[in-house]
Biopython code that builds the backbone (N, CA, C, O; Angstrom):
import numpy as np
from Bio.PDB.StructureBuilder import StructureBuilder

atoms = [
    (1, "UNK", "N", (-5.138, -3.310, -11.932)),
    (1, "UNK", "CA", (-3.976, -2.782, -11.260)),
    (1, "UNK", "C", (-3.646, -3.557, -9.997)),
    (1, "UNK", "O", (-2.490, -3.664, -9.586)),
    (2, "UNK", "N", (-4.882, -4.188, -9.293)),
    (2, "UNK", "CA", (-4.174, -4.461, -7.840)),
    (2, "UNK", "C", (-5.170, -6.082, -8.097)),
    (2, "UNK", "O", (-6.388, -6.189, -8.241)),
    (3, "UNK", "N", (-4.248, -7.032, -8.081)),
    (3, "UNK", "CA", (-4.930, -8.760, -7.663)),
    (3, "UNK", "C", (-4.668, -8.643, -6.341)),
    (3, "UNK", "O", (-3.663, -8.269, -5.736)),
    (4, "UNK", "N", (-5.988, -9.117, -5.903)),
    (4, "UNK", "CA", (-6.115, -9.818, -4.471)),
    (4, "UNK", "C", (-5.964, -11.439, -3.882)),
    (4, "UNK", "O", (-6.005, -12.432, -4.609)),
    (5, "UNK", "N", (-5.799, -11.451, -2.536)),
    (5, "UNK", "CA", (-5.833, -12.892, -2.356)),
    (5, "UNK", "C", (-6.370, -12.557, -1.049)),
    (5, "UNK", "O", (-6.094, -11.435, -0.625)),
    (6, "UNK", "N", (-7.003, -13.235, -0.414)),
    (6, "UNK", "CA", (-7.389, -13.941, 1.118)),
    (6, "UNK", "C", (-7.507, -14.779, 1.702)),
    (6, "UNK", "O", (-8.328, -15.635, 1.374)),
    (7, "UNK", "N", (-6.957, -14.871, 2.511)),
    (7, "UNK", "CA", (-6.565, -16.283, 3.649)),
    (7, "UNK", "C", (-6.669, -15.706, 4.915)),
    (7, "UNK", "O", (-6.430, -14.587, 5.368)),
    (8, "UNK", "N", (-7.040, -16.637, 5.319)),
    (8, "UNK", "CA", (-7.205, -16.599, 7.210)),
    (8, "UNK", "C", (-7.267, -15.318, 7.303)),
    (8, "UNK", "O", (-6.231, -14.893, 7.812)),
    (9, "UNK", "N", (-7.990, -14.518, 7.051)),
    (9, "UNK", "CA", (-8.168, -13.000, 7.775)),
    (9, "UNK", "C", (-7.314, -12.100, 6.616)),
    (9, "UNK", "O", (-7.907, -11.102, 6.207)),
    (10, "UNK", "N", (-6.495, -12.266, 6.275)),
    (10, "UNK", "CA", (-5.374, -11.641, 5.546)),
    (10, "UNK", "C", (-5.493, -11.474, 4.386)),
    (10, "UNK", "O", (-5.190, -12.455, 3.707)),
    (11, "UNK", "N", (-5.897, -10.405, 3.741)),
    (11, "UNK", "CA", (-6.062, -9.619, 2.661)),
    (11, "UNK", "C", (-4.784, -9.190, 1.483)),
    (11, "UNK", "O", (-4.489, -8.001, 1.603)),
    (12, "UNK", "N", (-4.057, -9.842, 0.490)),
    (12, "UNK", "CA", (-2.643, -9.409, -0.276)),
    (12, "UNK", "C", (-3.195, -8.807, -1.373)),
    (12, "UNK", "O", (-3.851, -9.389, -2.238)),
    (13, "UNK", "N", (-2.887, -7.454, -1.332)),
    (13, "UNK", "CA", (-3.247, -7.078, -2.736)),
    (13, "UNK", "C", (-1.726, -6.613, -3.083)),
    (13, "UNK", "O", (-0.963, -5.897, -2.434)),
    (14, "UNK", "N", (-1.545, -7.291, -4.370)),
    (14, "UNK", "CA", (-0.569, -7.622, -5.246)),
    (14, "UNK", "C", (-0.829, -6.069, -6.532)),
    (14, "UNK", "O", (-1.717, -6.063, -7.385)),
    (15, "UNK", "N", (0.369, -4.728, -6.285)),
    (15, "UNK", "CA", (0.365, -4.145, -7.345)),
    (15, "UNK", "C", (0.618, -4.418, -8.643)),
    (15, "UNK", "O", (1.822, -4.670, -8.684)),
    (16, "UNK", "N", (0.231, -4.494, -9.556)),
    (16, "UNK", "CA", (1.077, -4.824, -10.536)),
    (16, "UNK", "C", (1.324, -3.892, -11.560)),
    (16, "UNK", "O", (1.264, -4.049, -12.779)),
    (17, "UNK", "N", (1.644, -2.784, -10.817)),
    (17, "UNK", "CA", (2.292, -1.688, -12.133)),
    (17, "UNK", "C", (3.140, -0.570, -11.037)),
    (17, "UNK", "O", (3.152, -0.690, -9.812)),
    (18, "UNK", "N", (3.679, 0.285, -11.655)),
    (18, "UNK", "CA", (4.209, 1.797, -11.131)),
    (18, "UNK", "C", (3.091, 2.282, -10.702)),
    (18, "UNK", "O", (2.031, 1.719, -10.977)),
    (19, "UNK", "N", (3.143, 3.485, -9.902)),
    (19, "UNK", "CA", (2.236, 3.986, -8.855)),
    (19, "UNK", "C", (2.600, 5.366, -9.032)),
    (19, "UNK", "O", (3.064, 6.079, -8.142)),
    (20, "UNK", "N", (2.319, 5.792, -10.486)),
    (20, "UNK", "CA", (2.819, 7.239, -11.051)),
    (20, "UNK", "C", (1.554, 7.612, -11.577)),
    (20, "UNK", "O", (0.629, 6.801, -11.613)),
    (21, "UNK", "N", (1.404, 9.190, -12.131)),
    (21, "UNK", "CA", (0.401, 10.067, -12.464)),
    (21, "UNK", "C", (-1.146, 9.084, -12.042)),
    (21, "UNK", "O", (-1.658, 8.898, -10.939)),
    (22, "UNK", "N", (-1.616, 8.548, -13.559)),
    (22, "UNK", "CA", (-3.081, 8.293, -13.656)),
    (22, "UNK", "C", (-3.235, 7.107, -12.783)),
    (22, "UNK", "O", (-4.301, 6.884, -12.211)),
    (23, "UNK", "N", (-1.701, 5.971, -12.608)),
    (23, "UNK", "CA", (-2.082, 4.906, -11.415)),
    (23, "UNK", "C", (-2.314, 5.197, -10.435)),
    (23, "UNK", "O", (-3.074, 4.608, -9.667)),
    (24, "UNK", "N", (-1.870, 5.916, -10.288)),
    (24, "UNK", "CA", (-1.945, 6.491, -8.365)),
    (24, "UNK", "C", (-3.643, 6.542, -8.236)),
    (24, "UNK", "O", (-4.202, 6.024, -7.269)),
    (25, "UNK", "N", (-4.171, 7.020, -8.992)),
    (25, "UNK", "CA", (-5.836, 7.358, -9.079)),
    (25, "UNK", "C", (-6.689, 6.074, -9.318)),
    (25, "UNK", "O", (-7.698, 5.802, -8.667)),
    (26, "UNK", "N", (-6.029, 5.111, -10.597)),
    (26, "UNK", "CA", (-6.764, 4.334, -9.942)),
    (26, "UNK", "C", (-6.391, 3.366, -9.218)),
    (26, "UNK", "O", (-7.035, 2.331, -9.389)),
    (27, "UNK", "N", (-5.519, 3.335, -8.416)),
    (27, "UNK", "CA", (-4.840, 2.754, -6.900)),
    (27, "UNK", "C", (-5.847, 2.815, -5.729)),
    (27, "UNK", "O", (-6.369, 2.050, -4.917)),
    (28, "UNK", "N", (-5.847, 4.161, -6.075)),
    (28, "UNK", "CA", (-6.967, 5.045, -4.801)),
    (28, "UNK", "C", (-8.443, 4.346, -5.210)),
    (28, "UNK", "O", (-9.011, 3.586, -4.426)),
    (29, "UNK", "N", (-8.775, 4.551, -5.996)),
    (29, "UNK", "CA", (-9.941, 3.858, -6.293)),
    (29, "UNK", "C", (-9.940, 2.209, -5.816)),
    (29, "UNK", "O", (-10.472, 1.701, -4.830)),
    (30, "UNK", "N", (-9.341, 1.742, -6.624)),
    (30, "UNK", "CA", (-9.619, -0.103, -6.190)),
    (30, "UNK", "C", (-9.257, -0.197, -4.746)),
    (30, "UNK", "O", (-9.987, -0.863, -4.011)),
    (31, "UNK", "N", (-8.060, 0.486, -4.200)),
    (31, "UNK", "CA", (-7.838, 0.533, -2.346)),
    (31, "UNK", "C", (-8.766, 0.525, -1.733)),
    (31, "UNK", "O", (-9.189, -0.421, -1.068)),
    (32, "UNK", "N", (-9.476, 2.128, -1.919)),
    (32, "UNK", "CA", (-10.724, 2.903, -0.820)),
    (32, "UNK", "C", (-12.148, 1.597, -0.917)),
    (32, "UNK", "O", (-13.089, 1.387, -0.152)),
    (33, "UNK", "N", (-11.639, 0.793, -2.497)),
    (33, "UNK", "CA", (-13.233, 0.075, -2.259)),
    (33, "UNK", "C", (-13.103, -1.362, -1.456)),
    (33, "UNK", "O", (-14.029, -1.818, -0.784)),
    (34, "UNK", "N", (-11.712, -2.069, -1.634)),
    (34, "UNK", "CA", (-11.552, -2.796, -0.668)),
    (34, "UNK", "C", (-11.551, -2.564, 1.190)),
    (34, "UNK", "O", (-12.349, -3.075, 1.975)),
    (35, "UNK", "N", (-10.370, -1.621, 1.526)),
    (35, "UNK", "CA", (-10.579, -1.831, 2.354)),
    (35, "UNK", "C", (-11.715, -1.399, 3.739)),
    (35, "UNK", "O", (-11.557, -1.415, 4.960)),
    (36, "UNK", "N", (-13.098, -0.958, 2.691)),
    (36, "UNK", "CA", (-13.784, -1.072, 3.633)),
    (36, "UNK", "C", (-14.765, -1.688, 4.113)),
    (36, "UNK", "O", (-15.817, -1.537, 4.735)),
    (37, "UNK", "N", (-13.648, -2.943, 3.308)),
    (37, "UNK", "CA", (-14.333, -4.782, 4.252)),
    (37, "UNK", "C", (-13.101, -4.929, 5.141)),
    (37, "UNK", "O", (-11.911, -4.675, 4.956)),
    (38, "UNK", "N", (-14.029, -5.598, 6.529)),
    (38, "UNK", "CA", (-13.204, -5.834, 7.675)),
    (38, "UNK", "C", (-12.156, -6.627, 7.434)),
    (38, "UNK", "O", (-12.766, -7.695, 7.388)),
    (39, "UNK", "N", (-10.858, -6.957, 7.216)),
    (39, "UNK", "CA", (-9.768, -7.995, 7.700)),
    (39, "UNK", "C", (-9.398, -7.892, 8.572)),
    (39, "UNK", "O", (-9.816, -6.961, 9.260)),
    (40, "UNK", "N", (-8.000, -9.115, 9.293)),
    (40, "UNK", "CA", (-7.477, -8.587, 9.927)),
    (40, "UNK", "C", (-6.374, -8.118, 9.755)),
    (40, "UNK", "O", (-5.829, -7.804, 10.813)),
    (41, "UNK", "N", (-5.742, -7.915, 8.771)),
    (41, "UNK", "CA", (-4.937, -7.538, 8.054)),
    (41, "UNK", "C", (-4.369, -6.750, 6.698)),
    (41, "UNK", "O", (-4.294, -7.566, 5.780)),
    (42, "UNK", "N", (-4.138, -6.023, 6.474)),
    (42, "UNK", "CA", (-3.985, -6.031, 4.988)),
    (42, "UNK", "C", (-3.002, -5.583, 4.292)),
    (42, "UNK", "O", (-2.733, -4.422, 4.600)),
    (43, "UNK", "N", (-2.281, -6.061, 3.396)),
    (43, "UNK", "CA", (-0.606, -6.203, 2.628)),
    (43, "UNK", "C", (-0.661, -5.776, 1.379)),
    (43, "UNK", "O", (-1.376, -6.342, 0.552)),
    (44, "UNK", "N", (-0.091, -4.974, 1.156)),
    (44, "UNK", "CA", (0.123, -4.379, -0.262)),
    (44, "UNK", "C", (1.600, -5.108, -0.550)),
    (44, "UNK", "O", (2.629, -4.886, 0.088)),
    (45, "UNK", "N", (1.454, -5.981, -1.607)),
    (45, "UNK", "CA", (2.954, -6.255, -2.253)),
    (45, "UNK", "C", (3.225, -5.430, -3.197)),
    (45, "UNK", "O", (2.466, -5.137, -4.121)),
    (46, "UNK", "N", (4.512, -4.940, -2.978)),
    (46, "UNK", "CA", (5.240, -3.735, -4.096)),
    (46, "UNK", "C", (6.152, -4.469, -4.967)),
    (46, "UNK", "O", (6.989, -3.898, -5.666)),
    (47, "UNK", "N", (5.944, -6.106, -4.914)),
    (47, "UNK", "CA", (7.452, -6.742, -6.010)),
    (47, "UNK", "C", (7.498, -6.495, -6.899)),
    (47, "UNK", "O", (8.532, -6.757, -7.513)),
    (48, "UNK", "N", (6.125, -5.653, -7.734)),
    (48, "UNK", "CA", (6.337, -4.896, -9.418)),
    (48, "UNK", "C", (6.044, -3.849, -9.471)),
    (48, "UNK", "O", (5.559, -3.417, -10.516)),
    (49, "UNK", "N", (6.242, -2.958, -8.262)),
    (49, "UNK", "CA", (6.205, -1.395, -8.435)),
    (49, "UNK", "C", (7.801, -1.120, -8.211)),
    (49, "UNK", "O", (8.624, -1.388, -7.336)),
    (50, "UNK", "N", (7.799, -0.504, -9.355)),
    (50, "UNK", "CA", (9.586, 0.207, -9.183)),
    (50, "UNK", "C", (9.726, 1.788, -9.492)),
    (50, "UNK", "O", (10.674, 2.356, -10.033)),
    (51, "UNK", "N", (8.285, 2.456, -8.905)),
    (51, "UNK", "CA", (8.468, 3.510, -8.966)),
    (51, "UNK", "C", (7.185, 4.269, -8.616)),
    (51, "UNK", "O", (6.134, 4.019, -9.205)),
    (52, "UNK", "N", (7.259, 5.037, -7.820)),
    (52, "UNK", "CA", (5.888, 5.943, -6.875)),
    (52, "UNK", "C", (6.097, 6.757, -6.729)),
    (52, "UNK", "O", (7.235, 7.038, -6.354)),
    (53, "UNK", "N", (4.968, 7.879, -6.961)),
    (53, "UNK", "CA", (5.052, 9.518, -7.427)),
    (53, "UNK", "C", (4.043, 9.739, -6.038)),
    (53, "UNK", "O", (3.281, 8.944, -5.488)),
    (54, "UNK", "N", (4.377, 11.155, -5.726)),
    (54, "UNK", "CA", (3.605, 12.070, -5.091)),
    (54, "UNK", "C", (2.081, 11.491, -4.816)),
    (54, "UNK", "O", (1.618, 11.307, -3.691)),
    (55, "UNK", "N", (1.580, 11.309, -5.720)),
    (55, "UNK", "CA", (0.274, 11.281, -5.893)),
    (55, "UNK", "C", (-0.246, 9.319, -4.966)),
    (55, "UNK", "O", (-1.136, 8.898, -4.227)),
    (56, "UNK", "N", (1.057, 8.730, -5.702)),
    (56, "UNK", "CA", (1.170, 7.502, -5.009)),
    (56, "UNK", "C", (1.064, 7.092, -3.192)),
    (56, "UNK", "O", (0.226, 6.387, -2.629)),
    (57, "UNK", "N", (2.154, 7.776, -2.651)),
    (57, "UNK", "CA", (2.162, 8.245, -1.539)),
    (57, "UNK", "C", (1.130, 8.631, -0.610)),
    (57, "UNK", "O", (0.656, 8.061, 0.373)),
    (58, "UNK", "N", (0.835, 10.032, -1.309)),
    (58, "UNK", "CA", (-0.564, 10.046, -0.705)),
    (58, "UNK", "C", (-1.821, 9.156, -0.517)),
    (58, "UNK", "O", (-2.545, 9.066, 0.475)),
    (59, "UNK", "N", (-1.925, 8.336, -2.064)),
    (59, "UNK", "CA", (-2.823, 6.962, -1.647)),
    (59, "UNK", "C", (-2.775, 5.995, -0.350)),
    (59, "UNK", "O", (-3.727, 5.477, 0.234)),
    (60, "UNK", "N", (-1.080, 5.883, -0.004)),
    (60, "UNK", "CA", (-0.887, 4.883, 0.884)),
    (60, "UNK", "C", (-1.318, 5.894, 2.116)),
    (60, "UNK", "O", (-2.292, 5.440, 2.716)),
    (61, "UNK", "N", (-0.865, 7.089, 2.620)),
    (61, "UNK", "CA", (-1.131, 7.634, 3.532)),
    (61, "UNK", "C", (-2.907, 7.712, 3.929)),
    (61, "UNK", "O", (-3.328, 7.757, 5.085)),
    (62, "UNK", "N", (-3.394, 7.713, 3.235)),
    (62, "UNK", "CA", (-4.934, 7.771, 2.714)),
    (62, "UNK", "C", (-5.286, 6.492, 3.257)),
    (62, "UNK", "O", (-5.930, 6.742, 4.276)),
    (63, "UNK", "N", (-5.208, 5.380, 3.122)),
    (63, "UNK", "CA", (-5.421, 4.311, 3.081)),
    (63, "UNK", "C", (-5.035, 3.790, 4.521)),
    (63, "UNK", "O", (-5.911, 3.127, 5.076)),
    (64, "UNK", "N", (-3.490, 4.053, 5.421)),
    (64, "UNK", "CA", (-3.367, 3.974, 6.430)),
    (64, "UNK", "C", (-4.166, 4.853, 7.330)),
    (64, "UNK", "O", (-4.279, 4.466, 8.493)),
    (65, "UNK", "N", (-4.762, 6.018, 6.973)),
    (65, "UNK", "CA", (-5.359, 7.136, 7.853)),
    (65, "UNK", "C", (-6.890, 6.435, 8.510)),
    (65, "UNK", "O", (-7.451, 6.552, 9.600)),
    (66, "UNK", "N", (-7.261, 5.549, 7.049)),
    (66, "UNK", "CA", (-8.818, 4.649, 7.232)),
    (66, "UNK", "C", (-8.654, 3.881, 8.171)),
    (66, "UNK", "O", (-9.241, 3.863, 9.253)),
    (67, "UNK", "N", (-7.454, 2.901, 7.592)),
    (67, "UNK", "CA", (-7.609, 1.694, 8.296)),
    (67, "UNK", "C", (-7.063, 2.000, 9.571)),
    (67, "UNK", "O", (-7.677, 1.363, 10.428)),
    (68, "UNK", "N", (-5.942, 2.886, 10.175)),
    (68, "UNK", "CA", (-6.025, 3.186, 11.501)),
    (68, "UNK", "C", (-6.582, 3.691, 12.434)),
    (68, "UNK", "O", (-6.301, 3.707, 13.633)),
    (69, "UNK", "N", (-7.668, 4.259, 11.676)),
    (69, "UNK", "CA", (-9.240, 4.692, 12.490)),
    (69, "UNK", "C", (-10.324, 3.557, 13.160)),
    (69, "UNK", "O", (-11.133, 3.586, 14.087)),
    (70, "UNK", "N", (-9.960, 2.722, 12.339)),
    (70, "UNK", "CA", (-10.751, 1.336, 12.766)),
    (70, "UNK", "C", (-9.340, 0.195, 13.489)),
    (70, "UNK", "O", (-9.557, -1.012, 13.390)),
    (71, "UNK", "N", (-8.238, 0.557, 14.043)),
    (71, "UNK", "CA", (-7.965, -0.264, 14.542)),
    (71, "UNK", "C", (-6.705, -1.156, 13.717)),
    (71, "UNK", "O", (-6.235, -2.131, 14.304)),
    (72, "UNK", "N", (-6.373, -0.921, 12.843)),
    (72, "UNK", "CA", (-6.115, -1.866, 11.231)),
    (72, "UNK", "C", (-4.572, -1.031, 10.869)),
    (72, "UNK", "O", (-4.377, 0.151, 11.152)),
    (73, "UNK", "N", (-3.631, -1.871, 10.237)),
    (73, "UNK", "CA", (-2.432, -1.047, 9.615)),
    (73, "UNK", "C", (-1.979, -1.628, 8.284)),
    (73, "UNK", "O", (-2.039, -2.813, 7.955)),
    (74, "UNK", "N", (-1.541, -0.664, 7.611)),
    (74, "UNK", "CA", (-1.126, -1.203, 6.569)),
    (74, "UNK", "C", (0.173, -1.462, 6.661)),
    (74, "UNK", "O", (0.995, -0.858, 7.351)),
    (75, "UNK", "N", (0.402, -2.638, 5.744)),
    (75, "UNK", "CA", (1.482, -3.506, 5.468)),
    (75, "UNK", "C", (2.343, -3.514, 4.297)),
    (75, "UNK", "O", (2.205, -4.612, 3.758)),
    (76, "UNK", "N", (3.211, -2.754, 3.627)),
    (76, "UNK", "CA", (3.708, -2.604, 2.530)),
    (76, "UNK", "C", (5.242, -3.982, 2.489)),
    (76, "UNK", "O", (6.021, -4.243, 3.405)),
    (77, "UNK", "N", (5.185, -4.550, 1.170)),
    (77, "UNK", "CA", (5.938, -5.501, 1.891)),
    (77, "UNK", "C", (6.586, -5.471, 0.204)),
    (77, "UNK", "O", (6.041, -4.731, -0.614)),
    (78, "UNK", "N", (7.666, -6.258, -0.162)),
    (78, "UNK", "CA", (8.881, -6.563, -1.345)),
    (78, "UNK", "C", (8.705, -4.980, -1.954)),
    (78, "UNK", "O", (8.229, -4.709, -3.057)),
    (79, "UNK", "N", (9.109, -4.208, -1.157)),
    (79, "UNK", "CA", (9.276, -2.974, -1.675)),
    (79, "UNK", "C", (11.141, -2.864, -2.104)),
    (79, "UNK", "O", (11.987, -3.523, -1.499)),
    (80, "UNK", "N", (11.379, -2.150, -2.949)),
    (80, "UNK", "CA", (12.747, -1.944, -3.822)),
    (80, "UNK", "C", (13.183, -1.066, -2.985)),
    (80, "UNK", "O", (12.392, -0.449, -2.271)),
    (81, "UNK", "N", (14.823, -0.815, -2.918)),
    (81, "UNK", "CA", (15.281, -0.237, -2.464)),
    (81, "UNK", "C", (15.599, 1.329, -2.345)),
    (81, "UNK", "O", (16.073, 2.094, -1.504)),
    (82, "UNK", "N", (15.021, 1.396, -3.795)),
    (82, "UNK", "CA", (14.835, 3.065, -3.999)),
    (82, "UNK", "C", (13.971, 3.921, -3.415)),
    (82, "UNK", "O", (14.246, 5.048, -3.006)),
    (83, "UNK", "N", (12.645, 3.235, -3.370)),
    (83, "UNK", "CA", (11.390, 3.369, -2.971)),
    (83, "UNK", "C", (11.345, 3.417, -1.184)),
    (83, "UNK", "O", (10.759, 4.283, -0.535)),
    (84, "UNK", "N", (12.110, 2.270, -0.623)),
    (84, "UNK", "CA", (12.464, 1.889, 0.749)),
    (84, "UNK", "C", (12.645, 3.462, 1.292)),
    (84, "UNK", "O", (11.970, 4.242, 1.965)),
    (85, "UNK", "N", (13.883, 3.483, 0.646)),
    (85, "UNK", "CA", (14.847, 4.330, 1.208)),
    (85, "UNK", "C", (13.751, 6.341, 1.002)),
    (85, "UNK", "O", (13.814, 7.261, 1.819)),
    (86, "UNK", "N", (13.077, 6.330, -0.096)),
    (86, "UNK", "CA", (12.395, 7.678, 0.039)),
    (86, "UNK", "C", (11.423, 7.509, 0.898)),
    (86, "UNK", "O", (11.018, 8.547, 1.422)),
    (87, "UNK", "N", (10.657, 6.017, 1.372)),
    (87, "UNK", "CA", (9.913, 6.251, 2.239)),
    (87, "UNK", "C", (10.179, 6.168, 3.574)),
    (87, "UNK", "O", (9.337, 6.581, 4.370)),
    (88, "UNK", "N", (11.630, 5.513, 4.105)),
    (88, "UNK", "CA", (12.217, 6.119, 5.288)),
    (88, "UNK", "C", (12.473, 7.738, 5.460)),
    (88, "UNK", "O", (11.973, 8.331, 6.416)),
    (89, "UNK", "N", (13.327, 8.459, 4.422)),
    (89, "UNK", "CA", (13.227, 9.777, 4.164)),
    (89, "UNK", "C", (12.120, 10.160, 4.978)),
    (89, "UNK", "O", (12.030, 10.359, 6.189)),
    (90, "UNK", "N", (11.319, 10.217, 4.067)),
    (90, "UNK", "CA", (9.873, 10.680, 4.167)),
    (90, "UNK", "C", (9.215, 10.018, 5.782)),
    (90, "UNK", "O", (8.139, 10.480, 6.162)),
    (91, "UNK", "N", (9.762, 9.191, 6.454)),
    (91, "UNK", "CA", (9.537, 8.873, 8.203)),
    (91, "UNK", "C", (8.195, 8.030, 7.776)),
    (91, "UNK", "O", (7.456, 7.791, 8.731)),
    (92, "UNK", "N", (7.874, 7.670, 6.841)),
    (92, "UNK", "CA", (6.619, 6.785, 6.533)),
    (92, "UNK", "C", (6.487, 5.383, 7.477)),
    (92, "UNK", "O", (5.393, 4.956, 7.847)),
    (93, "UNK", "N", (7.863, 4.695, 7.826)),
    (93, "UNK", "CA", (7.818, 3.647, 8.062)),
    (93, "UNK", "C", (7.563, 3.732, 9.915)),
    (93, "UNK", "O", (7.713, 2.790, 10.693)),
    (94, "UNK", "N", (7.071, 5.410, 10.327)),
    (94, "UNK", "CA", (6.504, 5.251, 11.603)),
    (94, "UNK", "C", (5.288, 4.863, 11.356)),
    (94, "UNK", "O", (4.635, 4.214, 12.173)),
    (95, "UNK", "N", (4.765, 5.283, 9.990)),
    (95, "UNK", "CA", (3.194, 5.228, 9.951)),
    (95, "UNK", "C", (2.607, 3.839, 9.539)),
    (95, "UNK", "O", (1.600, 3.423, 10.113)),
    (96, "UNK", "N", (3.166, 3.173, 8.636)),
    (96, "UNK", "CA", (2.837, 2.020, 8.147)),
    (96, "UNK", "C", (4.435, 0.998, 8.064)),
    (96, "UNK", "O", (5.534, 1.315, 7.609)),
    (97, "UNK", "N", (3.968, -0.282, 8.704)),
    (97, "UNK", "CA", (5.185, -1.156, 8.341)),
    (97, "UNK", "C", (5.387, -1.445, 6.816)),
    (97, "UNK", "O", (4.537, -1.652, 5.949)),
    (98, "UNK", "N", (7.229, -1.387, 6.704)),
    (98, "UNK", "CA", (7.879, -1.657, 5.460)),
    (98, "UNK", "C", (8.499, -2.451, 5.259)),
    (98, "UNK", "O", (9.469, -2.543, 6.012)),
    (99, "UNK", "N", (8.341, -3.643, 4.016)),
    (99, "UNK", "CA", (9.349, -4.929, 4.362)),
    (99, "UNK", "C", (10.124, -4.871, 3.130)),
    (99, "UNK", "O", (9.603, -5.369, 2.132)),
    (100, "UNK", "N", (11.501, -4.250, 3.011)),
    (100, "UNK", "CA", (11.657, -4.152, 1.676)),
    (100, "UNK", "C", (12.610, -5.715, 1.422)),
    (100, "UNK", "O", (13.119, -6.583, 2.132)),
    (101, "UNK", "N", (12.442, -5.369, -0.233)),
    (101, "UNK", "CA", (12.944, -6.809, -0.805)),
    (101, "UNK", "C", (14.066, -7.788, -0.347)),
    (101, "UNK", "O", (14.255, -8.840, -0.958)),
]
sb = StructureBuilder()
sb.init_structure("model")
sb.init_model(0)
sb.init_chain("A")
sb.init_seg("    ")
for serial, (resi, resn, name, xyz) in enumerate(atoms, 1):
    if name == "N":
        sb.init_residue(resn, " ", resi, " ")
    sb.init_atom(name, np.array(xyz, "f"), 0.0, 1.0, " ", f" {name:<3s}", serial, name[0])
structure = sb.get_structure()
């Protein structure tokens, strides 16, 4: 579900599916086991998610809650405009930066 890359500190994990029912779970899974190696950074690309459920959401919130305990933010970046726009709704983009497409 999620390819990685690292460079200079900087961690890209590349989704490569929707972020609905059973993905969302194992999202949460491959996430929680990365990021609790130090970067200084770390980027979730959304250029092939075109669609995130409830359950999705909460992963990312989950995931920013860790890494902003230690100092760290998450980076959501080629996010779609549909997606953009529910996670402005939703005031997400106080919690984690959003770079949509």
């Amino acid at each position: 579900m999620i390819e990685k890359q690292i460079a200079d500190g900087v961690i890209t994990l590349t989704v490569k599916q929707d972020v609905v029912a059973t993905a969302g779970v194992q999202l949460k899974s491959e996430l929680m086991a990365i990021i609790v190696d130090d970067y200084d950074q770390y980027i979730l690309d959304f250029d092939q998610v075109n669609s995130i459920d409830s359950s999705g959401v909460g992963v990312l919130i989950a995931a920013q809650n860790d890494l902003g305990s230690r100092g760290n933010k998450l980076k959501v970046t080629n996010v779609s405009a549909p997606i953009h726009k529910m996670f402005r709704i939703m005031r997400l983009d106080k919690h984690f930066d959003i770079e949509p497409k």
